[in-house]
C-alpha positions, 0 to 999 in steps of 0.5 A: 294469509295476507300481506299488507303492502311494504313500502309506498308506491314506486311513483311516491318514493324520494330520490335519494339525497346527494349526500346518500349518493355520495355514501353509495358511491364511497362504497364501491370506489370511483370505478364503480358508478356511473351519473353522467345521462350518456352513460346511464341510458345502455342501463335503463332501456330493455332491448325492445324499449318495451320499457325505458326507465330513468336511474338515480345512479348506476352502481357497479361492485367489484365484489361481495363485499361492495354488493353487501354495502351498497345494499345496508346503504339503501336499506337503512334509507329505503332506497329501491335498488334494480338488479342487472346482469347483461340486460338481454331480458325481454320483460323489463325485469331489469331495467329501473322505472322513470321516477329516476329515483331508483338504484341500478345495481349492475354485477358486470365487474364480478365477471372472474372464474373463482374455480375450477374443481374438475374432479368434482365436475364443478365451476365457481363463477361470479354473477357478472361472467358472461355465459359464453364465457363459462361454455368457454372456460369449461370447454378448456377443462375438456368439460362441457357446460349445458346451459345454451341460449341464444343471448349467451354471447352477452348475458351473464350466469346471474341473470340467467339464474335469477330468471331460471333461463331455459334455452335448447338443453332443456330437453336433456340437462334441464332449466338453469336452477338445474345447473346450480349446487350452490349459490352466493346471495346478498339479502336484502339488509347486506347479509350474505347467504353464501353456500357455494360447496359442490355438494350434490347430496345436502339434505339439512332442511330446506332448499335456500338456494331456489328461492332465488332462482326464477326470483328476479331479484325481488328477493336477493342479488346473486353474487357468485354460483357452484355449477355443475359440469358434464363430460365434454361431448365426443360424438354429436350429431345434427340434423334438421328434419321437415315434417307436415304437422305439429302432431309429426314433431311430437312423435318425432320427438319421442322417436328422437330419445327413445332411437337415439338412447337417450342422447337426444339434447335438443329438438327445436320446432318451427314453421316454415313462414319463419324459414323464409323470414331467415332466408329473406333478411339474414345473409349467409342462410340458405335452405338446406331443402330443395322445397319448402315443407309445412314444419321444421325440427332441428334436433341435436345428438350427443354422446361419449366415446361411442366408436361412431355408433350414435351417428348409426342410430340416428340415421336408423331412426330417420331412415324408419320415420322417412319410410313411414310417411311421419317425415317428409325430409331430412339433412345430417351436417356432415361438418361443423360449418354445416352444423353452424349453418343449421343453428344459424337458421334457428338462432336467427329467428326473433332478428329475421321478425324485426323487419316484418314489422310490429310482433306480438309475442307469447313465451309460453309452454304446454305439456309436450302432448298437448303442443300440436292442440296449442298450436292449431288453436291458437293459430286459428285464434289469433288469425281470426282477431287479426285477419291477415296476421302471420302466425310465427310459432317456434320453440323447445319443443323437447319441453313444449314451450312454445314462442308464439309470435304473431308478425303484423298483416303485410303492409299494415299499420304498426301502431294499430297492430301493436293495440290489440297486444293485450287482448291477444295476450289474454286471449291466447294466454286463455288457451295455455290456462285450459290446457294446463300450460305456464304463461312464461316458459323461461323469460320470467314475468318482470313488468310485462306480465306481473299484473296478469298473474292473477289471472293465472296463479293461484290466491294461494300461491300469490299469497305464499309469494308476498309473504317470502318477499315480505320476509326476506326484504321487509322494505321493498327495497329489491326490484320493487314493481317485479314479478309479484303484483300489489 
């Protein structure tokens, strides 16, 4: 099966005419667009400013109905139209190139909470809702919504759907397409697919609602989403563990869920060079040990009504990994100001890397049992290439995906560091292929990593791909040069 290339490369393609624009700009009314150079470039550069694009026009709908117009416009015209939700990735998924001839189309104005079904465990929120802001609105109805990343103060629920976030919950309540019942998407041509019912049994045939997530918005632009809520939590516990190996955490971790009934939600991993990296340029953290340890785990319990018992059962099993030497020391928060400051330790480390210099980074996963091999080899790896180079691997280790960050040797050249980012990528992205791993855990592929998936996905697989973007947007016209390689 082979498809033949859709529409001519992005670096030929026309910018839209005026008149077109002026079309594009009729559809979502004079809120709804942005055309002056200042406020266009917070749409068109991606967080690092690994990659800086150019925008024929920002477009930001109010409502399906917008989203489905803008679309027919671009589509009967061939016009490229880039996706964005809050912007937060780190591939450069959605952000426009520099031919300055494609369409951003934002969804930040569809930020309303369409309803709220407390009965059903359920919450209907559009594209464009912050998610902080559905933590929030859940929260209220005494429900608990599971997604958590650290960017959940600034990026929204389609975003996150449409690149199937992770985050720390991973380990309990799964990736953000397990959150999803239903979804509301504009096709490429202006239909709308819009199944948005709360049904958790639905068994008519195939699945549509997950081609999107994890698409990158190659396939359709998710408007609105049915998600799934949980009791709210009344019993939680936290506690940051110290540990000498990469081996420790794992049988830690299976210590965590089995001790605590099931109840574990996070159990987050880190070296102890990315403690001093905190603790050096982030005010307000302190170390919460007396002295320092080879490896960290910050682990999360929680629970129902269950009279104080969850707390018993995770001093029990602490208490019996302390005695058997697996680890080296532990700390429970005693109140929420000390859970925060324990979360503030793990969420701030990609910031507390910054200062260090150039870093090249790896969102990659492995089967849990396999994490301690991938660490130890890759460590050893990336070291030997770039000696003096500093090794910063943290991440979920719930479900063993692993931020292997490497910071540049102290008082070394950025630039020169930063040029070996592509052989190390292969070469650490060798070892995820031979321990049967994924070289993008949760942050999805974008530009960053389109033309390595070759080397990794499968003739089969690729060819599967092209065939449902080619069925789906037959033009090209969605996220063209995203995710999926010529």
């Amino acid at each position: 099966m082979r498809v033949e290339p859709m529409i001519a490369p992005i670096a030929e393609r026309i910018r839209p005419s005026d008149d077109l624009l002026d079309r594009i700009r009729s559809a979502v009314g004079p809120k709804g667009w942005l055309s002056e150079s200042a406020d266009m470039v917070r749409f068109e550069r991606e967080e690092r400013g690994l990659y800086i694009g150019k925008a024929a026009l920002v477009v930001r709908p109010a409502s399906t109905d917008e989203v489905a117009e803008v679309l027919r416009i671009c589509n009967r015209e061939r016009i490229a139209v880039v996706p964005q939700g809050g912007n937060t990735g780190l591939v450069g998924g959605g952000v426009p190139h520099a031919t300055g001839n494609e369409i951003v189309l934002s969804l930040s104005r569809m930020n309303r909470i369409r309803g709220l079904d407390i009965e059903n465990d359920t919450i209907l929120a559009e594209a464009g809702c912050i998610l902080a802001d559905i933590q929030k609105a859940a929260a209220d109805a005494d429900r608990y919504f599971a997604l958590s990343l650290g960017a959940e103060g600034t990026c929204q629920i389609g975003g996150n759907l449409s690149t199937n976030a992770g985050g720390s919950n991973v380990l309990r309540y799964g990736m953000a397409r397990d959150q999803v019942l239903g979804l509301e998407v504009v096709l490429a041509d202006g239909r709308v697919l819009s199944s948005l019912s709360g049904l958790r049994k639905d068994n008519t045939g195939y699945d549509l609602k997950q081609l999107f997530m994890g698409s990158e918005g190659t396939l359709g632009i998710i408007t609105a989403a049915t998600l799934k809520l949980h009791p709210a939590p009344r019993e939680v516990e936290t506690c940051l563990i110290a540990l000498p190996t990469p081996k420790a955490v794992v049988e830690l971790l299976g210590r965590a869920k089995a001790g605590s009934g099931g109840n574990c939600i996070a159990f987050e991993f880190t070296q102890r060079r990315l403690i001093d990296f905190v603790l050096k340029h982030i005010p307000g953290t302190s170390d919460p040990f007396e002295r320092p340890h080879p490896w960290y785990v910050l682990a999360e319990f929680a629970a129902g009504d269950m009279g104080g018992a969850l707390k018993g059962m995770v001093e029990r099993m602490l208490g019996q990994a302390l005695e058997d030497g697996l680890a080296l020391d532990a700390v429970i928060a005693a109140s929420a100001a000390q859970r925060k400051a324990l979360w503030k330790l793990r969420e701030s480390m990609t910031e507390a890397q910054k200062p260090e210099g150039g870093s090249i980074k790896h969102d990659v996963s492995v089967p849990v049992s396999k994490l301690p091999t991938f660490v130890e080899r890759a460590s050893a790896l990336c070291e030997g290439m770039v000696p003096g180079s500093r090794v910063c691997a943290f991440g979920h280790a719930g479900d063993g995906n692993i931020h292997f960050n490497v910071s540049q040797p102290v008082g070394g050249d950025r630039a020169a560091f930063m040029s070996g980012m592509d052989a190390m990528n292969h070469a650490v992205h060798a070892i995820v292929a031979e321990l049967d791993g994924s070289i993008s855990a949760e942050h999805g592929i974008g530009r960053l990593k389109r033309d390595k998936l070759p080397y990794y996905k499968s003739a089969v697989a690729l060819d599967m791909m092209r065939s449902i973007k080619h069925t789906l947007d037959p033009n090209g016209i969605l996220n063209p040069g995203k995710v999926i390689p010529d």
